[in-house]
C-alpha positions in Angstrom: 54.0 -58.7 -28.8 54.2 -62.5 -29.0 56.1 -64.9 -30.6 55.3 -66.5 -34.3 54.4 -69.9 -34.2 56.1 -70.8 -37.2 57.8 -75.1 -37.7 61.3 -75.5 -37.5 63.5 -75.1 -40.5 62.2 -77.0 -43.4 64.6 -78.3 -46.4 62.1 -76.2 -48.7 60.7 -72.8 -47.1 57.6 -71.3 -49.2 58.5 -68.1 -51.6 58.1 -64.6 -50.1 57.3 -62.0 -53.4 57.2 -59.3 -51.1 61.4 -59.2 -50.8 61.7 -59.0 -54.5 59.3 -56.4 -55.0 60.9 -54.4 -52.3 63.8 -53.5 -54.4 62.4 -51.8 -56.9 61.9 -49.1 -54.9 65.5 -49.4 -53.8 66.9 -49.6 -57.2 65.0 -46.3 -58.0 65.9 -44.7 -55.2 69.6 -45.2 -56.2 69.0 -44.5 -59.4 67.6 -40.8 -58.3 70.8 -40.7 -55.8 72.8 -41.1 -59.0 70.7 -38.4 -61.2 70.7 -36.0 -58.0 74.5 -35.9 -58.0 74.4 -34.9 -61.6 72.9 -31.6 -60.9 69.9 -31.3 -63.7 68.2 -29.1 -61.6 68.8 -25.1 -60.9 70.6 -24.4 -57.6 68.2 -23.7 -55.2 65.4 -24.1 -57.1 62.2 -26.2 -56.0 62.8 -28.7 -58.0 66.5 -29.3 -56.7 65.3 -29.0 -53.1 62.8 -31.9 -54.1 65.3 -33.8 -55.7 67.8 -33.8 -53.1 65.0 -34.5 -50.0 63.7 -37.3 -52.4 66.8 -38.6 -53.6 69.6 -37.5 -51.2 70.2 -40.5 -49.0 69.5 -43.1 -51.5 72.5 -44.8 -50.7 70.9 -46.4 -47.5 69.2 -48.7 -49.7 72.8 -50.3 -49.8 72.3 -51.8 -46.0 68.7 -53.3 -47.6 70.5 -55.0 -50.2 72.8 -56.5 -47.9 70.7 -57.3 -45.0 68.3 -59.0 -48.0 70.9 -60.6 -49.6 72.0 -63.0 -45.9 67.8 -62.9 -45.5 67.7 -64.6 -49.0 70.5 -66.7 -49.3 69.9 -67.8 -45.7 66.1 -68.8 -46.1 66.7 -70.6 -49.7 69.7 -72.7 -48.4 69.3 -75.9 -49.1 70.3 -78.4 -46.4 73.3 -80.6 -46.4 74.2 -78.4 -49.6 78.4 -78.6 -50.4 80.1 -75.6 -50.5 81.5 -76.2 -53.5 77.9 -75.8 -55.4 76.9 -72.9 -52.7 79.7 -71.0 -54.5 79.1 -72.0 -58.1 75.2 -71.0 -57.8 76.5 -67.5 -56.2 79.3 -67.2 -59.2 77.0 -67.5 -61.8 74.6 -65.5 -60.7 76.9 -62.2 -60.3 79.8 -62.6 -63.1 77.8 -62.9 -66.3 76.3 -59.4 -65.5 79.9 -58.0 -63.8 82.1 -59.3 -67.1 79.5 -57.3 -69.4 79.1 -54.0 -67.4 82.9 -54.2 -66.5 83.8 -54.7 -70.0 81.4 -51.5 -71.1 82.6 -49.4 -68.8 86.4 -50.1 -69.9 85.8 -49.7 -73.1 84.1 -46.0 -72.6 80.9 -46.3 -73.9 79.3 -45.1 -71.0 81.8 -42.6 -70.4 83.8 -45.1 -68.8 84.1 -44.3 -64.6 83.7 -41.0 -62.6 87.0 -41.5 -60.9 90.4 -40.5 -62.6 93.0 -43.2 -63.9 89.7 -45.3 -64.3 91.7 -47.0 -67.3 95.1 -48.0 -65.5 95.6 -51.5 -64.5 95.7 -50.2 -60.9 92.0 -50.0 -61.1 90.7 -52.0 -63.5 92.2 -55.7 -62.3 90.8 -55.2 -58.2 87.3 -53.8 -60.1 87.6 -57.2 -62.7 88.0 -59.4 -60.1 85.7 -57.8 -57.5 88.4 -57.3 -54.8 88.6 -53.2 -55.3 86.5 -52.7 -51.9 89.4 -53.7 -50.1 91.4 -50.6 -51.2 91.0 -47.7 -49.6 91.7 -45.7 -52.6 88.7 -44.1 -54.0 89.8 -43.9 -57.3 90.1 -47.7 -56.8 86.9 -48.9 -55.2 85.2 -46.6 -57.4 86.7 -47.6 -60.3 85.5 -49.0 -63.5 82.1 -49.5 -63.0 81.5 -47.7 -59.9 78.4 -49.3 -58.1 80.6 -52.7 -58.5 82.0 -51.9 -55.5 78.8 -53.2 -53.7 79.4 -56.3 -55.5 82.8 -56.5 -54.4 81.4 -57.1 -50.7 79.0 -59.5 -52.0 81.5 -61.7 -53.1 83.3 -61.4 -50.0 79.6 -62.8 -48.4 78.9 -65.5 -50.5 82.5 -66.8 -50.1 82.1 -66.8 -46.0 78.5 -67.7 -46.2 78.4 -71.3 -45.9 80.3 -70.9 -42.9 78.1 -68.1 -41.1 75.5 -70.2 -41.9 76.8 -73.1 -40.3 77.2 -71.2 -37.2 74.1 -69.3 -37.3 72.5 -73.3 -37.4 74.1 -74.3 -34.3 72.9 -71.5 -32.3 70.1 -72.2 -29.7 67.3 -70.3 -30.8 66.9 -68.6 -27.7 70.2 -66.9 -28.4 69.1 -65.4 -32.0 67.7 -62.2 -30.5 70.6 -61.9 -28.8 73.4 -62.3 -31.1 71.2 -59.7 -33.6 71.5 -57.0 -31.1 74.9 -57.4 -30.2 75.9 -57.2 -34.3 73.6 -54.1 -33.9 75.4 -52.7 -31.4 78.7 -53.3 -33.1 77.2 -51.0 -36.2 76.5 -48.2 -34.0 79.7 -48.4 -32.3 81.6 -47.6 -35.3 81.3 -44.4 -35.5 82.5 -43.7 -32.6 85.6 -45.7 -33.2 86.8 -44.1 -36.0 86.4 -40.6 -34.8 89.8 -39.9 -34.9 90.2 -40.8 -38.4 89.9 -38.7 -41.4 87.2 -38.4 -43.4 88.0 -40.6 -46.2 89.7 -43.1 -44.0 86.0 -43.7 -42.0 84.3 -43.7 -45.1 85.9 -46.3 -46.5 86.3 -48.3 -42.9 82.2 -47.8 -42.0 80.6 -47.5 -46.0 83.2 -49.9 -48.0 84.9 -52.4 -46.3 83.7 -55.7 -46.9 84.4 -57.4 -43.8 82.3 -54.3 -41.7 79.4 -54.4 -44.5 79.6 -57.9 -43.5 77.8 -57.4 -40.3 74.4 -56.2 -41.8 74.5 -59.5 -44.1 74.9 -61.8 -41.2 72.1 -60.0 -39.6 70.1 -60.9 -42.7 71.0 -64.5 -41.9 70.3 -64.4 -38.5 66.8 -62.7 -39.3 65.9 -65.3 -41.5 66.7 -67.8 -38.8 65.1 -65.7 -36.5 61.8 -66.1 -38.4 62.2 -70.0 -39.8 62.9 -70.8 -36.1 59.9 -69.5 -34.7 61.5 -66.3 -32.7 60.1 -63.5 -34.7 58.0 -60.7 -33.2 54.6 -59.8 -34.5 55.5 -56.8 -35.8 53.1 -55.0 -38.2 55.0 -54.4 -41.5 53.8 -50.8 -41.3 55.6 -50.5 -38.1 59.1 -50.5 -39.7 57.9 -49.0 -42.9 56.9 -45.8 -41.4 60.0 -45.5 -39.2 62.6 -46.3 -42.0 61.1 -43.5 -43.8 61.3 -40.9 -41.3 64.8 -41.9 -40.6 65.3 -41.5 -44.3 63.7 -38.3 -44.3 65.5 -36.7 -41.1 69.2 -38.8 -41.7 70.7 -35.4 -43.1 70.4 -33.7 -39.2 72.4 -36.7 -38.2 76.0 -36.9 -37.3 77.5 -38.0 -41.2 78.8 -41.2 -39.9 75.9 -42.4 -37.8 74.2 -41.8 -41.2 76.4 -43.8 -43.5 74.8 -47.1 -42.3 74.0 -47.4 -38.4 70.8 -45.0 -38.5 68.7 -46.7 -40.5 69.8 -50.3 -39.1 67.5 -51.3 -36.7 64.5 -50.4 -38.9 65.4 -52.2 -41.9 66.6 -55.3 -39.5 62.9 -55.1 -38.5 61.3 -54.6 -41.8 62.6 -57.5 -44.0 61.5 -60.5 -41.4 58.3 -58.5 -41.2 57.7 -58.4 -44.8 58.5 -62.4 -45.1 56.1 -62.9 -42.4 53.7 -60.9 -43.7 53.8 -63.2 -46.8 54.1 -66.8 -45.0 50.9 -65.5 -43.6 49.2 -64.3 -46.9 49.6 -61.1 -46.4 50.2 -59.6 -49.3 51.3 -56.2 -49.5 51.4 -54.3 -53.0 55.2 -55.4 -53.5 54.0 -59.2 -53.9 52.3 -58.2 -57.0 53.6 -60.4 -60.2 54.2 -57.1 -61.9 56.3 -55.7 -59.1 57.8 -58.9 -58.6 58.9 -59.2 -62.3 60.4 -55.9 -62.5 62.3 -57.0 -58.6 64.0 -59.7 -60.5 65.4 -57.2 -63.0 67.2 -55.1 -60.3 70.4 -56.6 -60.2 70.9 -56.0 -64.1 69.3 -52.6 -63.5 71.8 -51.9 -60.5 74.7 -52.9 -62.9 73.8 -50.7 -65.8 72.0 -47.4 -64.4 75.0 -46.1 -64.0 76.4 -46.6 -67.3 73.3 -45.6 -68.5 73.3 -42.2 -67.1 76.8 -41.4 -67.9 76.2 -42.1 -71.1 72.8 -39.8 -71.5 74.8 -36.6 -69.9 77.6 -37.2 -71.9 75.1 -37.5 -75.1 73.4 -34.3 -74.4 77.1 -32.4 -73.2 76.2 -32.1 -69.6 79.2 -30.8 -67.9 80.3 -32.5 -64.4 78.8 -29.6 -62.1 75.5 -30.0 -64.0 73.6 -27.4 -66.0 71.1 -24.7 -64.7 70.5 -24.0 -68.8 67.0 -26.2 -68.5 63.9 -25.9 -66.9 62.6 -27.8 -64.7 60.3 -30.1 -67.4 63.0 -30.3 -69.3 65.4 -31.9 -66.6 62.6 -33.9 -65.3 62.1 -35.7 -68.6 65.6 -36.3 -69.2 65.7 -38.0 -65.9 62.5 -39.6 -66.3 63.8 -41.0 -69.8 67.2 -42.2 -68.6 65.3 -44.3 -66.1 63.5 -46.0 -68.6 66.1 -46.7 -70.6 68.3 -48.3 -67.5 64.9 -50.5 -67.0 65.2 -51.4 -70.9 69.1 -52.0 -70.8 68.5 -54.5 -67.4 65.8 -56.2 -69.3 68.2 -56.9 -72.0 71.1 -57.5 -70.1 69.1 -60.0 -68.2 67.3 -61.8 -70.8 70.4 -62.1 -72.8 73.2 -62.7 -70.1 72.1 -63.5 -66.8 69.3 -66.2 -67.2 71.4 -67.9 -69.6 74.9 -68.0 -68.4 73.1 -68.2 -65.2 71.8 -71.8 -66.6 74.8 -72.5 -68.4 77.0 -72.1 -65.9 75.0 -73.9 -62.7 75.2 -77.3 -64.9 71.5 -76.8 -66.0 
């Protein structure tokens, strides 16, 4: 394999589609994740086999978002940028959409959270302010609106992020390689590490933490660098494509704490430069379509409210907590199938409404 000939950084780096399309299929796995747990399906029945290989491990798409967000941020940068105006961008693009779904979720309309106590101040002022991730208190960092705990660790990377990009910049590009393998080797080397703690202690440490899901967005950053600078591999996008899904598929024979992020490392660390290059070379892939592209740019909103959304349509049709085995299989299947489409409808409005222009507002535009 040789080396990309792609210029040194430039001030204004061309758009890559294929990175916004790619989360739609992230957000919907997720979203299945999410509809798995509730249990729509009869135990042991087809369908809930194929729901839980489909759906079970949906939660990797967590270390896609973050290595994408230090990809993103990193290859959009602008130089000589302060970091004062680095952090208002980053502000206004995440609290419009947290104030809302927080606010929903206190007030109960969607059930209000899975985890008990969800309305004591305990829980509700680290999950307002986006610091509950550094609890490690389930009841806390998966409090109010649960999947805000992921956004709790974003905030924690946009707040270091001018500084690991400054670093990241001074770094001799020969060294890039290296200093993604050794943050590589770090992931995998946490497992081990904890394995003398309990269960939910490692959890928390290896799935939660900010500062530890910190090391896949840095390697986001240094990817981007990786491929701005000339360094990156050609690696054919179908290369890492195929071997993120058979990790996907075959994560479940795994160790559980290799599986909570460092199994499916390496290949997404490959596959987002390779999708970037495959667009800086016009090769577009069907996630650079405008349509897929569209419905990518919704996926934050849709991240926010699928949730809500969901705990809102069980509670509407009286689905206990363990589930029901009362429907068949159609049935459950267009119950999930509509609560989709109606998280897709409550992200369009959410994001129409709220994020593009607060989003506006609130950058000084």
């Amino acid at each position: 394999m040789r080396l990309s000939a792609a210029p040194e950084r430039a001030p204004h780096p061309g758009r890559l589609p294929s990175l916004s399309g790619t989360r739609v299929p992230a957000a919907i796995l997720v979203f299945g994740f999410h509809m798995q747990i509730a249990g729509l399906y009869a135990k042991g029945s087809t369908a809930d086999a194929a729901s839980a290989g489909l759906f079970e491990h949906g939660t990797m798409r967590v270390s896609f978002f973050f290595l994408l967000s230090g990809f993103v941020l990193s290859w959009a940068a602008r130089p000589g940028e302060s970091k004062r105006r680095a952090w208002r961008k980053r502000a206004a693009r995440v609290f419009p959409n947290h104030a809302v779904t927080a606010v929903v979720a206190l007030a109960g309309a969607a059930g209000a959270s899975a985890a008990a106590g969800a309305g004591s101040l305990r829980v509700v002022l680290p999950g307002l302010f986006l610091v509950q991730s550094w609890v490690p208190d389930q009841k806390v960092y998966f409090g109010l609106n649960t999947v805000s705990w992921s956004l709790s660790c974003e905030a924690f990377f946009y707040l270091v992020f001018p500084f690991v990009l400054s670093a990241v910049d001074r770094l001799d590009p020969r060294r890039l390689w290296p200093a993604a393998i050794a943050l590589m080797g770090v992931v995998w080397s946490l497992p081990v590490l904890t394995s003398g703690w309990s269960q939910p202690l490692a959890y928390w440490f290896i799935y939660v933490f900010p500062p530890v899901r910190a090391l896949e967005f840095v390697l986001g950053v240094l990817m981007a660098q990786i491929v701005r600078k000339g360094r990156w591999v050609r690696l054919p996008v179908w290369v890492p494509t195929v071997t993120v899904v058979a990790v996907y598929l075959g994560v479940g024979y795994l160790p559980v704490r290799i599986g909570y992020v460092a199994a499916a490392l390496v290949p997404l660390v490959l596959l987002v430069p390779a999708l970037a290059q495959a667009d800086l070379d016009g090769r577009r892939w069907i996630w650079a379509h405008p349509r897929m592209v569209w419905l990518g740019e919704l996926t934050f909103a849709f991240y926010l409210v699928h949730q809500l959304v969901i705990r809102f349509a069980l509670k509407l049709l009286h689905v206990p907590p363990t589930g029901t085995v009362g429907w068949g299989t159609a049935h459950s299947a267009t119950v999930e199938l509509t609560a989709l489409a109606a998280a897709f409808g409550a992200a369009l409005l959410l994001h129409r409404v709220v994020e593009l222009p607060l989003n506006d507002r609130l950058r000084g535009r």
